[in-house]
N, C-alpha and C positions, 0 to 999 in steps of 0.2 A: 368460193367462200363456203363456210360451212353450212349444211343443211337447208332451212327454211330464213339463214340470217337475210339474204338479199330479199327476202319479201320484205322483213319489218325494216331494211333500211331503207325500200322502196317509200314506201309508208309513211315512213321518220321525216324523209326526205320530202315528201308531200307537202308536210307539217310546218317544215322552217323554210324552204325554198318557195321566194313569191314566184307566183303563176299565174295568169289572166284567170279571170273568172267567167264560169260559162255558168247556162241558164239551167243546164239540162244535163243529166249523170243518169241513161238506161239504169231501170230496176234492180237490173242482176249485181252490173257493177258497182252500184249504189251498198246494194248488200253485200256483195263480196268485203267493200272497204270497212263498213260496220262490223261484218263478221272478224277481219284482222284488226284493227283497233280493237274490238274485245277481248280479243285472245291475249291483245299485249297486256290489255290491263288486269286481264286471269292471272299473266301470268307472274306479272308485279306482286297482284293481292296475295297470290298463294307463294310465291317467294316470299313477302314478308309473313307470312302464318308460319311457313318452318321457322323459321328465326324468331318468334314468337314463343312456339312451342317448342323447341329448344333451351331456350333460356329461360324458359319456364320451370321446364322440368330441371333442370341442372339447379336453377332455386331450392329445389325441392328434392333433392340428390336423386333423382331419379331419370336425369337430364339423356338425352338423345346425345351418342357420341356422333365423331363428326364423322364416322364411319360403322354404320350398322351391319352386320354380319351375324350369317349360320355356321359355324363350325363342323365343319366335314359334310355340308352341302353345296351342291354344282347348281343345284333346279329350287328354282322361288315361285310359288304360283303366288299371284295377288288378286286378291277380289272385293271388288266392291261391297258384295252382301251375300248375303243368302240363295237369292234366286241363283247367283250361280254356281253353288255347290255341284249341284249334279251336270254342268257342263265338266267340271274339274275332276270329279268322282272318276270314274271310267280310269282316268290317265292317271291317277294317284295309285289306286288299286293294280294296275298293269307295272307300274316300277316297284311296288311294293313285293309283289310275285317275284320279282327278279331280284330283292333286297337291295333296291337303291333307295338310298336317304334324301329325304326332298323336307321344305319348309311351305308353309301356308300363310298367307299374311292377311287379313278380314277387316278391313273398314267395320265389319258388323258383330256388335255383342251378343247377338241371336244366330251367327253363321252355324249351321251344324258341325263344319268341320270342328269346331271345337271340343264336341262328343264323341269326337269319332281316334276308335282304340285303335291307334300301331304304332310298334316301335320304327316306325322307318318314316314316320310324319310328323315334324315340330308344327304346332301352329303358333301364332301371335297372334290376339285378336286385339285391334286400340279403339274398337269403340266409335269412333267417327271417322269422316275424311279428312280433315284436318290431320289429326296427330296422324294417319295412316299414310297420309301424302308426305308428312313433314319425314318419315322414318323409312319408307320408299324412295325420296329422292337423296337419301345417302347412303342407300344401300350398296353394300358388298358382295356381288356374285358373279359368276361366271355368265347363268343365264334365269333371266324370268320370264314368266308364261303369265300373261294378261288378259281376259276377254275387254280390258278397256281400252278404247281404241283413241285415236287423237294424239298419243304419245307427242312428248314435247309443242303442247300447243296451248294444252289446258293446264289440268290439275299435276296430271304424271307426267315428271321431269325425265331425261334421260340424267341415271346418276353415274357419275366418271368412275366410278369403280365397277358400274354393270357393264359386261362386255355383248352380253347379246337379248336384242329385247325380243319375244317371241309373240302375235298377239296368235289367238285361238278366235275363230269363228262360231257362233253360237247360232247361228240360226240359217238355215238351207234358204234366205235369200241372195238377191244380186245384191253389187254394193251403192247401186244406184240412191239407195234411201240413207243412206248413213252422212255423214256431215262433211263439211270439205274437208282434203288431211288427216281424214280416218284413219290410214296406213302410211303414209310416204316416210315416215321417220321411224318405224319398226324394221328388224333389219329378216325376219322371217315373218311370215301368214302359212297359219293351219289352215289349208279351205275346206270347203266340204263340198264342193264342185269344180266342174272345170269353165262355166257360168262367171266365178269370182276371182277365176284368176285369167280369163280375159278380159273383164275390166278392171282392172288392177293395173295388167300391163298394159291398157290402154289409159291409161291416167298417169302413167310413169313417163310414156313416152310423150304425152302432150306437153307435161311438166316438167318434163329432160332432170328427173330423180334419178337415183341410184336403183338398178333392180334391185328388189327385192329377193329372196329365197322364197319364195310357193312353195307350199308342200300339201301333198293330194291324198290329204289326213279323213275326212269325214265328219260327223255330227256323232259330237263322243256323247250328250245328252240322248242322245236316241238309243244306244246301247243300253240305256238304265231304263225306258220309254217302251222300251222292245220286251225287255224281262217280264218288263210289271204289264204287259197287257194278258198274260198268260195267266196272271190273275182274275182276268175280268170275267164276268159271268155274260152269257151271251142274251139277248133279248127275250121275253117271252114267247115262246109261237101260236098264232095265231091276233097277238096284239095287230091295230093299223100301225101302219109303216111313219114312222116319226121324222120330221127334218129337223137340222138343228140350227138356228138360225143365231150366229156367235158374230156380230157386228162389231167391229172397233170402237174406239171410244173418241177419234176423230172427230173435227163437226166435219170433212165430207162424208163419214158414215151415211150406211142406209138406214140406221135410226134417227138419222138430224134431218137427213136429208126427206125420206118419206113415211115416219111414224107409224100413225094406227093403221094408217090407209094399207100400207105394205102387208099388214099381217091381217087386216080385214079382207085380203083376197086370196096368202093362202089359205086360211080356214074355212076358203068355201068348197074344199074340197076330202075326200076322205083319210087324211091323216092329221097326227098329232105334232103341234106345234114344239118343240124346246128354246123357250127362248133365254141366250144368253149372252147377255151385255159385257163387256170389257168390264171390271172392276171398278176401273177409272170411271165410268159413265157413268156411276153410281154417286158420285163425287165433281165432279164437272159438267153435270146434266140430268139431276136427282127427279127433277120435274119430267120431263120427259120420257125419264124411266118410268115411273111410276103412273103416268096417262097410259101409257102401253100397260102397263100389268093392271090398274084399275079397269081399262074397256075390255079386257078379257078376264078379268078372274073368276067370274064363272062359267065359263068356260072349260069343260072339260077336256078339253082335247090342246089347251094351252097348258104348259108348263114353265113356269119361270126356275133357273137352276143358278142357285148361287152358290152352288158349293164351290170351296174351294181347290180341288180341283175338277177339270172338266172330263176325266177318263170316261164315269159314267152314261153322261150325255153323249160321247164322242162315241162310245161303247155302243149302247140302246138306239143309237139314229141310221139311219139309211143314207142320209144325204146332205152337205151343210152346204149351208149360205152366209157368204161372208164377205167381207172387204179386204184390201189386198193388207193380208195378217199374217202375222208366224203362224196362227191357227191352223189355219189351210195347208200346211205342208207337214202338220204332225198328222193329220185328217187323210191327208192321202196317201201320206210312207208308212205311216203305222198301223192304220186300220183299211186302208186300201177300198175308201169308199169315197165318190167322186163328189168335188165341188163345184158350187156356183158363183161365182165370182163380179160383183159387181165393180162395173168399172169407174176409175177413180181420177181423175186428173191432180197427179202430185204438182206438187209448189217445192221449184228443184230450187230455191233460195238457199243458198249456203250450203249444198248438197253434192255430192259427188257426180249427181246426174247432169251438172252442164259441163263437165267433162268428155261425156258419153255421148258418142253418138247414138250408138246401138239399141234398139229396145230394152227397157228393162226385160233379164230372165221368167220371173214370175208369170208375167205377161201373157209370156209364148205357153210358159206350164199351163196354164188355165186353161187355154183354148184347146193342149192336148189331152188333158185328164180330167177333164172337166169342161164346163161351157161359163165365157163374160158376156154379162148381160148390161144394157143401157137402159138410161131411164126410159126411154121405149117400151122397154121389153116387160114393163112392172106392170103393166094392166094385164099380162098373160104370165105372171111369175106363176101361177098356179099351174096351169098348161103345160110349162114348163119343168115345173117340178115333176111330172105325173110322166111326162116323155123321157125323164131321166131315170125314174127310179125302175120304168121298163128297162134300162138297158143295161145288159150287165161289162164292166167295165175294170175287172180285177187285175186280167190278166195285161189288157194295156197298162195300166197305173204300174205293175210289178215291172215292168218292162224301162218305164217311163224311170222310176226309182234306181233301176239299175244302171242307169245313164244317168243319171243327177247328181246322186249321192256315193261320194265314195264310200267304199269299205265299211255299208252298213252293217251296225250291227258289231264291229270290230273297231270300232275310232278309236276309242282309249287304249290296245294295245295299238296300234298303228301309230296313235300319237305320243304315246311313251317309247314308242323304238327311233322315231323320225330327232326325239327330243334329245334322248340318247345320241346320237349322232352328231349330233349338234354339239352336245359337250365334247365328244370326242376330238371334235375338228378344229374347238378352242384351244383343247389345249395341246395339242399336238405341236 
């Protein structure tokens, strides 16, 4: 049968077939069933939203046909928002160089691609996900490029006239944290290691899916990450040596988890604090921000950084500290200066990690380019800091990056030639 159908008929089949009733459903599998029952009802709600908006607009003669199409284009990139312009960027610009014509499709009215001048890129912006989802799942093309993942589970439909969905990987983790079904209905993955396509194919074959196409593309946002640090002005000399202390906004964080205390013990030593909160933690733990920036603000040697972005802090520090974050792997591919990594117990509820036997990747990177530390180890974070910043730790980290990350520095052509390929073999 096709796809993922024999799961929701498993399901279905739950639903009207009577069954003795037991007392007790393990955790996981308790969750797993909630997590498909919501998908079903996703994907009900968002089937009737097209048809919604469809008939809406066609009220309004401006109606969604029953087949959206780019004319004289083979490549659809689709994006959520803004934030991922610059994973897309890299690979626009590389087909653009070779005069191939591509379209952009932006759930967001603020996306840049929409400012952005070439004759070889249509964009469409609609504003929400709604109308975006409703004019993507009838779309017309050969092939899309998505970083959204979950294809046919959620919002994004597979639509009968796309013949190949492509998803793009935006971030140098394992897939251990991303949600169950993240890839299995995509018919390629761009990875940016060989990390994400072992557990990939270990999740295929647990699941007895269709392989996928892998391709050993890289982190095309790092190629625009990589240019622009050549901008950055380097430290003052002679300043004390700064750490940057950039928490999640998690409650396991080590701002939920150990507050003032944590930063009451490294400032008992000779360097300057940067302290910088996740966004979100500003917004889901406004209180607890603000007890940490009240019991140091006089303090000269703490700095709080809300800018938005973190190049500068990332720039001016010697050493971060942080929870298991995208942070930490721009920290250490880009600026090439070691982390510390506090350790985390994930909640693999609805997550691709009970698939996995394997340790998470991340994991193992931290203990090689850096050191994880326990809640043990928080009454000597200081200690620790002072033992790291003696050591110098470049040339492993380069080494370490070159075995992780493909074709840094090169992803957006790499992923524009891999993509290229792709079209060729359709329509062949």
């Amino acid at each position: 049968m096709k796809k993922y159908t024999l799961i929701y008929l498993y399901f279905f089949l739950l639903l009207i077939i009577p069954t003795p009733l037991f007392a007790y459903i393990d955790p996981m599998s308790g969750s797993t069933i909630l997590y498909v029952l919501f998908a079903l009802a996703a994907t009900l709600f968002y089937s009737l939203i097209g048809v919604f908006y469809r008939f809406k607009n066609m009220l309004a003669g401006r109606g969604f046909s029953s087949q959206e199409s780019f004319d004289g284009v083979d490549i659809v990139f689709f994006s959520e928002g803004k934030q991922y312009w610059n994973v897309y960027l890299p690979v626009i610009r590389a087909l653009e160089k070779k005069e191939i014509h591509c379209a952009y499709v932006t759930a967001d009215s603020t996306d840049p691609a929409i400012g952005y001048d070439s004759p070889f890129l249509e964009v469409k912006a609609l504003g929400n996900m709604n109308s975006a989802m409703a004019f993507m799942n009838q779309l017309s093309s050969p092939l899309v490029v998505t970083t959204t993942p979950q294809l046919d589970i959620f919002t994004l439909k597979r639509s009968k006239k796309v013949q190949h969905y492509a998803h793009i990987l935006h971030s140098p983790t394992d897939t251990h944290s991303y949600r169950q079904f993240a890839f299995d209905y995509f018919d390629s993955v761009l990875c940016s290691g060989s990390y994400q396509i072992k557990s990939i194919r270990e999740v295929e074959k647990k699941r007895q899916t269709q392989p996928k196409l892998l391709l050993e593309t890289g982190l095309t946002y790092f190629d625009i990450m990589k240019e622009a640090n050549h901008l950055d002005l380097p430290s003052e000399s002679g300043e004390k040596p700064s750490v940057l202390v950039a928490p999640t906004w998690q409650p396991y964080s080590l701002l939920n988890r150990f507050g003032v205390g944590f930063f009451k013990e490294l400032l008992s030593k000779e360097y300057k604090i940067i302290f910088r909160p996740h966004p979100q933690s500003f917004v889901s733990f406004p209180a607890l921000v603000q007890e940490v920036v009240d019991a140091f603000k006089d303090d000269e040697n703490f700095i709080l950084d809300r800018n938005a972005s973190g190049s500068e802090s990332m720039n001016k520090s010697s050493l971060m500290i942080s929870d298991l974050s995208g942070v930490i792997y721009d920290y250490l591919f880009l600026y090439e200066k070691p982390v510390i990594l506090m350790d985390t117990i994930m909640n693999t509820d609805g997550m691709e990690a009970y698939d996995l036997d394997h340790e998470m990747w991340d994991k193992t990177l931290c203990r090689s380019a850096g050191k994880t530390i326990s809640e043990n180890d928080i009454p000597h974070i200081s200690s620790i800091v002072t033992e790291m910043l003696n050591q110098s730790q470049n040339t492993e980290i380069q080494k370490i990056r070159k075995e992780s990350i493909y074709n840094f520095g090169d992803a957006g052509e790499t992923a524009a030639t891999q993509l290229l390929k792709i079209v060729e073999d359709l329509t062949c």
